[in-house]
C-alpha positions as CSV (number, residue, x, y, z in Angstrom):
1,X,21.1,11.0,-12.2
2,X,21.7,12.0,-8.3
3,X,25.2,10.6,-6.8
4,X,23.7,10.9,-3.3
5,X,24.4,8.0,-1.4
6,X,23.3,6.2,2.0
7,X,25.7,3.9,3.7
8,X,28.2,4.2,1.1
9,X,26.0,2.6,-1.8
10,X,24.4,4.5,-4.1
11,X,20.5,5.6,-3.9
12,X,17.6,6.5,-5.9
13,X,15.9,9.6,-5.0
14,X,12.6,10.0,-4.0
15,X,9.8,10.9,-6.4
16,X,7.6,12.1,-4.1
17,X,6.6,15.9,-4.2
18,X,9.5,17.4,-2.0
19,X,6.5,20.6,-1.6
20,X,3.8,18.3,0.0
21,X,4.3,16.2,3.3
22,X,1.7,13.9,2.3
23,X,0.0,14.0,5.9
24,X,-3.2,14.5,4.5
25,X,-4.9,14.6,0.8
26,X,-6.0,12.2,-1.4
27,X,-3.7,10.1,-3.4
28,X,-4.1,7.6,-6.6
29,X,-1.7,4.9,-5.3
30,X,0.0,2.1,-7.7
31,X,2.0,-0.7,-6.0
32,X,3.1,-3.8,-8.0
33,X,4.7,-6.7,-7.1
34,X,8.5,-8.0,-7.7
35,X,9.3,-8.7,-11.6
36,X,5.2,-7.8,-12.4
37,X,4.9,-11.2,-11.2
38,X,0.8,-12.8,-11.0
39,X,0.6,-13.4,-7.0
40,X,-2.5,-11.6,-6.5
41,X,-4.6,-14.6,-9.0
42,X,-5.2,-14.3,-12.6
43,X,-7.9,-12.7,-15.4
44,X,-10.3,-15.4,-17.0
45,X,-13.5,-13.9,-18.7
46,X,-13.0,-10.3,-17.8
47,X,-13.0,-11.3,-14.2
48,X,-10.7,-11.1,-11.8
49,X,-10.1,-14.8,-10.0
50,X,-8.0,-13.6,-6.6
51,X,-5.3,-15.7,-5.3
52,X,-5.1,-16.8,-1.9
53,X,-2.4,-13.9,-1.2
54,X,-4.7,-11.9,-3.5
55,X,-7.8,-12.7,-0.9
56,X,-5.4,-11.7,2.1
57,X,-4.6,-8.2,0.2
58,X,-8.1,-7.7,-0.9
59,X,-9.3,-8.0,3.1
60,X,-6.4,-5.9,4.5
61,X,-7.4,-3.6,1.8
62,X,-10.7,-3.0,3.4
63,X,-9.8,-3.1,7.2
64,X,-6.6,-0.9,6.3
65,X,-8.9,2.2,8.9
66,X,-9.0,-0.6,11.8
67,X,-4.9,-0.2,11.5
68,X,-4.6,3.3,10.5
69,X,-7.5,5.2,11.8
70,X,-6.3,8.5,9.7
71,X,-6.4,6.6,6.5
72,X,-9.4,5.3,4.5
73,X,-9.4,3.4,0.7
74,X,-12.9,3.8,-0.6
75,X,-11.9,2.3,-4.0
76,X,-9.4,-0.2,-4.7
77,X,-8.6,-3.2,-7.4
78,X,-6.7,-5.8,-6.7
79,X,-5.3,-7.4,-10.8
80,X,-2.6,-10.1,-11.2
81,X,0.4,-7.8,-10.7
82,X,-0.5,-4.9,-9.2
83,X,-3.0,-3.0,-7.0
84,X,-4.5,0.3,-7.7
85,X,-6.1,2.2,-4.7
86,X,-7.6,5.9,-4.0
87,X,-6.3,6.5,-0.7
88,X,-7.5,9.6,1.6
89,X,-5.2,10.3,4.4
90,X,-7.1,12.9,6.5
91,X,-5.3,15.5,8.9
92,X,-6.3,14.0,12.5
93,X,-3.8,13.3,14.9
94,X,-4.1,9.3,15.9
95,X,-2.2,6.5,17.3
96,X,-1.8,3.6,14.6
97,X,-3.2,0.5,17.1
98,X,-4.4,-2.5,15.7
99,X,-7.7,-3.6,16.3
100,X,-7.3,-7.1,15.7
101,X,-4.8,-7.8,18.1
102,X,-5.5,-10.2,21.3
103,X,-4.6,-9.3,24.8
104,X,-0.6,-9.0,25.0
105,X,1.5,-10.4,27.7
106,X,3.5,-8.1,29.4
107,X,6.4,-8.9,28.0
108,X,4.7,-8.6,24.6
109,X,2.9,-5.1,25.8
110,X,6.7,-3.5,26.0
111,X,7.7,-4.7,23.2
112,X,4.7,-3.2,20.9
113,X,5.6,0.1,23.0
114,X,8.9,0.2,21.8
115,X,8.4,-1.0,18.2
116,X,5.4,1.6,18.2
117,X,7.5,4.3,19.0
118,X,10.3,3.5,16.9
119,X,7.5,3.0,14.0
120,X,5.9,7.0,15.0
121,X,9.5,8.3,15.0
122,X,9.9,7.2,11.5
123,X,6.3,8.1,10.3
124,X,6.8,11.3,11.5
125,X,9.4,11.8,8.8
126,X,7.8,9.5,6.3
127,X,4.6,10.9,6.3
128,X,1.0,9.1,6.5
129,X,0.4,7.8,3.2
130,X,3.9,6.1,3.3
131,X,3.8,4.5,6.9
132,X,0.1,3.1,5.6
133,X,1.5,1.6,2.9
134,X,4.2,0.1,4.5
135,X,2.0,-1.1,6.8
136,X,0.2,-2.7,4.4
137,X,3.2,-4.0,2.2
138,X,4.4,-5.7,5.3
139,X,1.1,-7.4,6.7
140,X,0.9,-9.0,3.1
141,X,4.5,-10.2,2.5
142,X,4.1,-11.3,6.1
143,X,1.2,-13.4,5.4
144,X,3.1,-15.0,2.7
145,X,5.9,-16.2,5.1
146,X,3.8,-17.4,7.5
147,X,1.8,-19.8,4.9
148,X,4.5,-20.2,3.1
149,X,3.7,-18.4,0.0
150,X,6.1,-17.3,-2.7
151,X,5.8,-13.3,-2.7
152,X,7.3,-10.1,-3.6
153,X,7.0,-6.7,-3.6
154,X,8.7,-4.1,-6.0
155,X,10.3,-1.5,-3.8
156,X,8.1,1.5,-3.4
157,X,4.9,2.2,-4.4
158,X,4.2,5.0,-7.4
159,X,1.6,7.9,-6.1
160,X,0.0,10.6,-7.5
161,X,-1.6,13.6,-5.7
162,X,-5.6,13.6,-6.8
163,X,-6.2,17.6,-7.1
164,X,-9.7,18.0,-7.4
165,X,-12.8,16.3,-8.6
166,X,-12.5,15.7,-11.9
167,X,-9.3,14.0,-11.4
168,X,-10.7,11.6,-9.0
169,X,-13.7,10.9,-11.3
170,X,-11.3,9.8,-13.9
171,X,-9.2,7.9,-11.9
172,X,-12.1,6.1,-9.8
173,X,-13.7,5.3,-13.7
174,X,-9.8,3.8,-14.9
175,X,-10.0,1.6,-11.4
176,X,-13.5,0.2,-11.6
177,X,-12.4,-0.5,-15.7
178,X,-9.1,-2.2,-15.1
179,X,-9.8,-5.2,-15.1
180,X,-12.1,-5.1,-18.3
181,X,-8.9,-3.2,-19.8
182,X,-6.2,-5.3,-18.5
183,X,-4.7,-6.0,-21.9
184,X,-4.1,-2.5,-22.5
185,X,-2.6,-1.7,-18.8
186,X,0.9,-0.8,-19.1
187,X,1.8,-2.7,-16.5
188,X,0.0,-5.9,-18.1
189,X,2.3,-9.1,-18.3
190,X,1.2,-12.8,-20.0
C-alpha cells in the first residue's frame, strides 16, 4: 500500500490506467452508491421498480450528451445499488454547456464563467470520462438535497477500458441481463 499523502492525510491511489488519458474510448463504467445502499428502487418479479432518485438518474442518464456533448451512454441499467453504463467519450474538442439552463442574470452569467473555468481547468487534468461522471454524480446527489432525499454515493466510480468488439458484446449482454441476474451480481445486497 502507497504512503502518498494529500494535505497531510493519507490517500488511495488511483486505479485508473496511468498509460491512458481517458479523453476518448469507450469505457464499461460501475458506480454504486454509499454502503450498497437501495436508493435507485428495488427488484420485484425480475423487474426493475425505479425510485424516485432512481427516475432522476435514469433521465440524466439519457440527456448526459445535452451536458457533455463529447460523451454519449448508448446502454445503461439503473438496479437498486448500483448503475452500470457503456460510456463513449469521443476525441472532439467541446465546451461542457448545459442545455437546460434558462437565461442567466448577469450576475449569474459571471459566476457560471468562473465556475466553468475552474471546472475545464480541473477536467483538463482529470480527463473526460471523469469530469462526466462527476457531473453526473453531482446533478443526482444534488437532486436529492433539493427534494430532500436521503442519498449517497461511494467515492469513485470503478471503469474498465472496452478494447474491441467482443468485449463490448459481452459487456452490453451482462447489462441488458442484470437485472434478471441480480441475485448473482457481486454487488447484490438484501
Amino acid at each position: 500500500m502507497s504512503t502518498d499523502k494529500f494535505q497531510n492525510k493519507y490517500r488511495i491511489l488511483s486505479a485508473r490506467a496511468s498509460w491512458h488519458d481517458y479523453n476518448g474510448g469507450d469505457y464499461f463504467i460501475t458506480v454504486c452508491t454509499k454502503n450498497r445502499e437501495h436508493y435507485f428502487g428495488e427488484i420485484r418479479n425480475d423487474e426493475m421498480i425505479l425510485s424516485e432518485i432512481g427516475k432522476y438518474a435514469v433521465e440524466n442518464l439519457k440527456q448526459i450528451n445535452g451536458h457533455y456533448p463529447n460523451c454519449e451512454i448508448p446502454l445503461f441499467v439503473v438496479m437498486p445499488n448500483h448503475i452500470h453504463a457503456i460510456v463513449v467519450i469521443d476525441f472532439v474538442e467541446t465546451m461542457c454547456t448545459s442545455s437546460l439552463q434558462s437565461t442567466p442574470s448577469a450576475n449569474e452569467r459571471w459566476k457560471n464563467i468562473l465556475v466553468d473555468e475552474k471546472m475545464q481547468s480541473i477536467s483538463a487534468r482529470r480527463g473526460k470520462l471523469s469530469t462526466a461522471m462527476g457531473g453526473f454524480k453531482r446533478a443526482i446527489t444534488r437532486f436529492s438535497n433539493e427534494n430532500d432525499i436521503d442519498f449517497g454515493w461511494q467515492s469513485r466510480f470503478h471503469d474498465h477500458i472496452i478494447r474491441n468488439q467482443d468485449e463490448m458484446n459481452r459487456i452490453a449482454t451482462y447489462i441488458e441481463n442484470n437485472v434478471l441476474m441480480w441475485k448473482e451480481d457481486k454487488i447484490y445486497t438484501e
